[in-house]
PASETI-592752 format. One record per residue (C-alpha): residue in one letter; z, y, x. Coordinates in pm, whole numbers, plus 50000, padded with zeros to 5 digits. Example, Ala and Ser with C-alpha at 12.3 -4.5 7.8 and 13.67 -1.06 7.14 Angstrom:
// residues 2
> code z y x
> A 50780 49550 51230
> S 50714 49894 51367
//
This chain:
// residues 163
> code z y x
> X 10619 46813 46374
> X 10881 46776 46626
> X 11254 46922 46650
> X 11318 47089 46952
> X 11736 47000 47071
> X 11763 47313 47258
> X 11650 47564 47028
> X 11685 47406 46714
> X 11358 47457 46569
> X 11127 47219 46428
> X 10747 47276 46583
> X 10415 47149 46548
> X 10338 46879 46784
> X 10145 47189 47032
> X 10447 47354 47109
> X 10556 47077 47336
> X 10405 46945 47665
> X 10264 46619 47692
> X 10513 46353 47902
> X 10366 45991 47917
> X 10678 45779 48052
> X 10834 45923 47685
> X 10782 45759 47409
> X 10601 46005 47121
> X 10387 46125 47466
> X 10542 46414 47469
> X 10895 46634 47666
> X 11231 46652 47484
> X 11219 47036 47490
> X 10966 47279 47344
> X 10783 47467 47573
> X 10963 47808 47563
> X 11272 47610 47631
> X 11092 47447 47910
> X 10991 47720 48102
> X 11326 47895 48030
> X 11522 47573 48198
> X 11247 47569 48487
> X 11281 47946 48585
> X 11677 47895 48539
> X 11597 47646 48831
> X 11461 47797 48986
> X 11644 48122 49069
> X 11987 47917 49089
> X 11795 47703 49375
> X 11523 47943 49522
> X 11650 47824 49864
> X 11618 47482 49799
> X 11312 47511 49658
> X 11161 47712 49899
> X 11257 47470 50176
> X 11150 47165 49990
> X 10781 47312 49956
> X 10793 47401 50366
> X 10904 47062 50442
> X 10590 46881 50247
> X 10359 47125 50364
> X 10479 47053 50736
> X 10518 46674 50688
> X 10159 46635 50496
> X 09943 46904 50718
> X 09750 46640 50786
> X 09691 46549 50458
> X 09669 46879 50296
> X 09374 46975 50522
> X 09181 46646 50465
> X 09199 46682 50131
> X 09075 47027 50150
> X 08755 46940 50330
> X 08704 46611 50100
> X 08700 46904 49808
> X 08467 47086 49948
> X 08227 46795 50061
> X 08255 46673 49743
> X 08181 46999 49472
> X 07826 46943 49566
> X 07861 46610 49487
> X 08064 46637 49162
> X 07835 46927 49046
> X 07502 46649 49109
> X 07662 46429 48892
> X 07814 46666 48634
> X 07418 46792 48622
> X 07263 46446 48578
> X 07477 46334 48276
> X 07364 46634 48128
> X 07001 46636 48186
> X 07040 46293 48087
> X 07177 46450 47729
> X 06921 46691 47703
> X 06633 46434 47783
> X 06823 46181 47559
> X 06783 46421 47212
> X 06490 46359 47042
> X 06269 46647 46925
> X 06273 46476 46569
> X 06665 46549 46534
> X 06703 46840 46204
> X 06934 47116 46273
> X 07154 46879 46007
> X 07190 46609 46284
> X 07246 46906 46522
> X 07548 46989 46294
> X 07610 46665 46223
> X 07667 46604 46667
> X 07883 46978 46674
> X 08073 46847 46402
> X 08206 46529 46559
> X 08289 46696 46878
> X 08504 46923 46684
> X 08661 46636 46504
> X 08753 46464 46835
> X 08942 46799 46900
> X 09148 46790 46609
> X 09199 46470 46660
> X 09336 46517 46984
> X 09525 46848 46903
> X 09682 46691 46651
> X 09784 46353 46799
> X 09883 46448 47134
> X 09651 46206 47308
> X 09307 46278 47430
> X 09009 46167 47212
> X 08665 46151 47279
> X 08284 46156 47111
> X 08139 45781 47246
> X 07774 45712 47252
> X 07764 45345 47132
> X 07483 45264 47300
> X 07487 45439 47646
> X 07231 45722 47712
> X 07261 45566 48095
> X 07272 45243 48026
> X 07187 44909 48240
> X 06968 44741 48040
> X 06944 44969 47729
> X 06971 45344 47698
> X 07043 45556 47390
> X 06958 45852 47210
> X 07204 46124 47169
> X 07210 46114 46807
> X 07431 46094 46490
> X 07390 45773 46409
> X 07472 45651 46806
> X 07794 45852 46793
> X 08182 45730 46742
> X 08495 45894 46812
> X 08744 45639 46974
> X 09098 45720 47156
> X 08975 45805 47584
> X 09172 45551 47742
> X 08975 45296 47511
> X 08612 45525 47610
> X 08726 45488 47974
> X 08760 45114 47964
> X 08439 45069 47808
> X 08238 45226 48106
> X 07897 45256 48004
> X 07861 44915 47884
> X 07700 44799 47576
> X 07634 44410 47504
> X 07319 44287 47445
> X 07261 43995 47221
//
């Protein structure tokens, strides 16, 4: 729960955006007050605004369209990797897994969730031993599951130490 200065309420943690350089990870207004103050802005400055936005555009043409055609060169190649890691998954669960374990798997993906609705941060479901691993793949089971903060899954980068 967090109180809201502007409206004086006190919300659940969701009613606020999320705003790293801040302490708790999160803005000083709910969002209702938020977008109220923004579209207050807004209006009072739609000149200002609207020139500010012409002037990047012009000064970063450039920019703007190679950045374009690096999105577009690269969908097919996000999409080939997005389709590996999961035919990877698929090839990685064995056909001995009950439809417990299969619950078991759902349920700590829905646990991460919470975890991360609740919290504010971002959590995620880490195989311990990597299903595309080096020297050692996994199985995408129960047992090879953990759920550990992102920034800490990130770091870890497909590694897993062999003795």
């Amino acid at each position: 729960m967090k109180f809201c200065p502007k409206c004086t309420r006190t919300l659940d943690l969701s009613g606020f955006y999320k705003n790293k350089s801040r302490i708790d990870g999160l803005q000083g207004y709910c969002k209702e007050c938020k977008k109220k103050r923004d579209r207050q802005y807004d209006a009072e400055h739609r000149e200002k605004v609207n020139d500010y936005a012409k002037e990047l555009r012009s000064k970063n043409k450039n920019y703007l369209l190679h950045l374009k055609k690096y999105r577009e060169k690269s969908k097919s190649i996000r999409a080939k990797i997005q389709m590996k890691r999961k035919t990877s998954k698929l090839q990685r669960i064995p056909k001995w897994l009950s439809e417990f374990d299969l619950l078991k798997i759902k349920c700590y993906y829905q646990v991460a969730a919470m975890y991360s609705k609740e919290s504010g941060f971002d959590w995620h479901v880490d195989h311990v031993i990597p299903l595309q691993g080096k020297n050692v793949s996994g199985l995408h089971v129960p047992s090879n599951l953990q759920i550990i903060p992102a920034i800490q899954n990130m770091r870890k980068n497909n590694h897993y130490e062999v003795a």
